[in-house]
N, C-alpha and C positions, 0 to 999 in steps of 0.2 A: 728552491721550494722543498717542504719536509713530504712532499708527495709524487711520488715517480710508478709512471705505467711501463710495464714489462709485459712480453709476449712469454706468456708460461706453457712449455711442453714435458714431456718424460719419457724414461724409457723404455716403459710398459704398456703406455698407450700412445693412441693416435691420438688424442687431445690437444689442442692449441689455442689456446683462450689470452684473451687482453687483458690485463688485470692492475688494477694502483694499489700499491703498497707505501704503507707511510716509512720514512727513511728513519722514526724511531723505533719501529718496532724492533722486536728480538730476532734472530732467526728461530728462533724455537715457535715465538708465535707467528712466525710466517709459513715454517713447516705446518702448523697445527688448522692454517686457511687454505692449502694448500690439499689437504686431505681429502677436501671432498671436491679437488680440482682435478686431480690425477688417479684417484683411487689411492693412490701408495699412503701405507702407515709414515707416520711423522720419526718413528722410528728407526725406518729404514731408507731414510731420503738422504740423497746428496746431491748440496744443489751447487751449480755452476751457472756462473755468468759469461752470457757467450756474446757475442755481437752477430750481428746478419747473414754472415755465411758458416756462422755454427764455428768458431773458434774461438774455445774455452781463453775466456780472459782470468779470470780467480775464482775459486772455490770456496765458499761466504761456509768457513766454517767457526766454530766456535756456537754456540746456541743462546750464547750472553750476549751474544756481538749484536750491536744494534745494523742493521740494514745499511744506514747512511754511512759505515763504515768502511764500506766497498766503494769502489767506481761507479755506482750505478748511477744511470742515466736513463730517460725517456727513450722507447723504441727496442732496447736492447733484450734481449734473451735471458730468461731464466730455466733453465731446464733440471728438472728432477730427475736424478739419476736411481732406480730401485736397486739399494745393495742387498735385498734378500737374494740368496742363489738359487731359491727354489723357486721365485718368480719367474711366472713365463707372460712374453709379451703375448697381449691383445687378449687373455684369459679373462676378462671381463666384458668384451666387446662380443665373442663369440657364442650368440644365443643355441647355436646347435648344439652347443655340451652343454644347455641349461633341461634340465629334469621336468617337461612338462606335466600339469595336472590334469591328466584324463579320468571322464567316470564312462562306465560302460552305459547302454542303453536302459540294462533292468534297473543301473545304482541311480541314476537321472529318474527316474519315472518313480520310483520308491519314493524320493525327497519333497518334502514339504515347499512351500513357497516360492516353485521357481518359476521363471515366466512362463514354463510351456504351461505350468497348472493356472496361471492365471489367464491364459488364451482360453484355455477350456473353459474356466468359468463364464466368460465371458463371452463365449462364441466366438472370438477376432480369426481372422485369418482363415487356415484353412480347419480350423473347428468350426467356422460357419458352414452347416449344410447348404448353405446358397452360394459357396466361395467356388466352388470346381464350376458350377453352371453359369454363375456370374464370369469368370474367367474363360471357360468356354465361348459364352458368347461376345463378349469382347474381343476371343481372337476373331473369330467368324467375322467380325463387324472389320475388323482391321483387314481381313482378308480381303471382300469384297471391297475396301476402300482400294485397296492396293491395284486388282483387278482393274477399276475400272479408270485406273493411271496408266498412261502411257511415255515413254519416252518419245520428248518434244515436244508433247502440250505444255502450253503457255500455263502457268499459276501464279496463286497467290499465296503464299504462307506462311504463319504464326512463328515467328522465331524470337529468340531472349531479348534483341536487340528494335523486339518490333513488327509491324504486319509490314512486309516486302513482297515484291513481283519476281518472279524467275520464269526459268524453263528447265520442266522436268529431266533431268539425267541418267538416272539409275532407278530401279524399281528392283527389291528383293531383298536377299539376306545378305548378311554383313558377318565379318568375322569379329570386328567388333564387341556385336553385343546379338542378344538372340532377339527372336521377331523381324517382322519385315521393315527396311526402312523405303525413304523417296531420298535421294539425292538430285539437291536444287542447284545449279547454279544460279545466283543473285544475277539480278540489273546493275546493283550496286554494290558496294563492298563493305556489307555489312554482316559478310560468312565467317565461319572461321577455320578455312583450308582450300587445298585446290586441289579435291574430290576424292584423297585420298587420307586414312585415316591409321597409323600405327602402320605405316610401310606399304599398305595395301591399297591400289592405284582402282577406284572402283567407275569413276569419269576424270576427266581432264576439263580444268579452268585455272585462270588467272589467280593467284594468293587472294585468301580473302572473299571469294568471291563463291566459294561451296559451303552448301550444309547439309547435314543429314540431320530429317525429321522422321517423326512417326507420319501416317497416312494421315490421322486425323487432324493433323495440323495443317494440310496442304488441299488446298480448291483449287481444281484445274477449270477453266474456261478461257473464255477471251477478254485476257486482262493482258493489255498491249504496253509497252513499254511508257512510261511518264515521262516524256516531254520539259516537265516542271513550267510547264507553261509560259516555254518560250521557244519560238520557231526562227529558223535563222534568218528570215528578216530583220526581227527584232535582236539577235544576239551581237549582230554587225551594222547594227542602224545609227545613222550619226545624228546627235541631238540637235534636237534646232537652234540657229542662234537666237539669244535673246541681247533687242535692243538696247541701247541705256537711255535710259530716261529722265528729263529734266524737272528737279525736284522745286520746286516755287519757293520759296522765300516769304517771311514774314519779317516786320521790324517793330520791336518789340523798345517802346519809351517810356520809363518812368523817371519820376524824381526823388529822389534818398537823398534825405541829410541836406537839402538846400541843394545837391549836385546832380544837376542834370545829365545821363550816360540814354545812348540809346545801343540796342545791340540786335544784331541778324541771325537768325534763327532759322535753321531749313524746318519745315514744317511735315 
């Protein structure tokens, strides 16, 4: 085939990408695809064909050489080696020596058309004089939801995967995230943990089987476990036999063509 995939890495980066190359191209135009593979100038490439455990099989030099000149083969290793000396590995990868663009508070507030000027125009957020009171009383409202949770009562509540039965497990803060949460453990296994969440162990259940909601998502009362509307009579109840029964018979006579046939028919 004039088409063969290579696993391309180099020596400057972490990079290791799968990539097909046609076996007539140049190496020159394989350097020049390779450029925005590796980072490295096409200039400063030396490539090597290696096999799977990284043992340089030939060095695909010349830049007239067409590809399918070498031993290459499907699966095999191509690796860019940077012969610049002043290249340093992972110099591209390492965003902490990248120069970021800060503006101070007064240069931000000076400029024209940016989204905070557009929240003001518009009241959104906390430009709305009703956004601190609105947000105040929503916590209030979450608070007293909270309060009047306790661990053990039975609930019902609102989760991605659906409205579910539990029993309440944890009531309060989380490290998580801020605000109060309820930690459920499910009836069924439609959670997504077992009551711990980023290492932090807040109840104990079964995988699966924990969620953590806001308050408002969760009604406590007496809402008792579902059955599914079968009681172990009926889970273990043997069905009854059914007799076989004897189907009648018709006989069914015509005549076709001068030739008399008759034929039986269950009915």
């Amino acid at each position: 085939m004039s088409v063969v995939t290579l696993f391309v890495s180099g020596s400057t980066t972490s990079v290791r990408a799968e990539r097909r190359f046609n076996k007539n191209d140049t190496i020159a135009t394989i350097k020049q695809k390779l450029e925005l593979v590796v980072g490295i100038p096409a200039t400063s490439m030396c490539l090597k064909l290696q096999d799977s455990d990284n043992n340089t099989i030939c060095t695909l030099d010349g830049d007239d050489t067409m590809l399918g000149a070498f031993p290459v083969q499907d699966m095999l290793q191509l690796y860019v080696e940077n012969t610049d000396p002043m290249a340093v590995a992972g110099e591209f990868e390492d965003v902490t020596k990248v120069k970021k663009f800060e503006l101070s508070e007064e240069e931000y507030e000076s400029r024209r058309g940016t989204v905070r000027e557009f929240k003001e125009k518009l009241k959104l957020g906390r430009f709305n004089p009703e956004f601190e009171q609105q947000r105040q009383l929503a916590q209030e409202q979450e608070e007293e939801l909270a309060k009047s949770t306790q661990v053990g009562q039975r609930c019902e509540c609102d989760t991605k995967k659906g409205t579910h039965r539990g029993t309440v497990r944890f009531v309060g803060k989380t490290e998580f995230q801020d605000g109060l949460w309820i930690g459920v453990q499910l009836d069924e296994p439609y959670g997504n943990n077992d009551g711990s969440v980023k290492g932090v162990q807040y109840f104990s259940c079964s995988p699966k089987y924990g969620v953590f909601l806001k308050p408002s998502n969760v009604r406590v009362g007496n809402y008792p476990e579902e059955d599914m509307g079968l009681s172990s009579e009926d889970e273990f109840a043997i069905p009854p036999k059914i007799e076989p029964t004897t189907v009648p018979a018709i006989r069914i006579a015509c005549d076709c063509e001068s030739k008399a046939w008759a034929q039986t028919l269950p009915f």
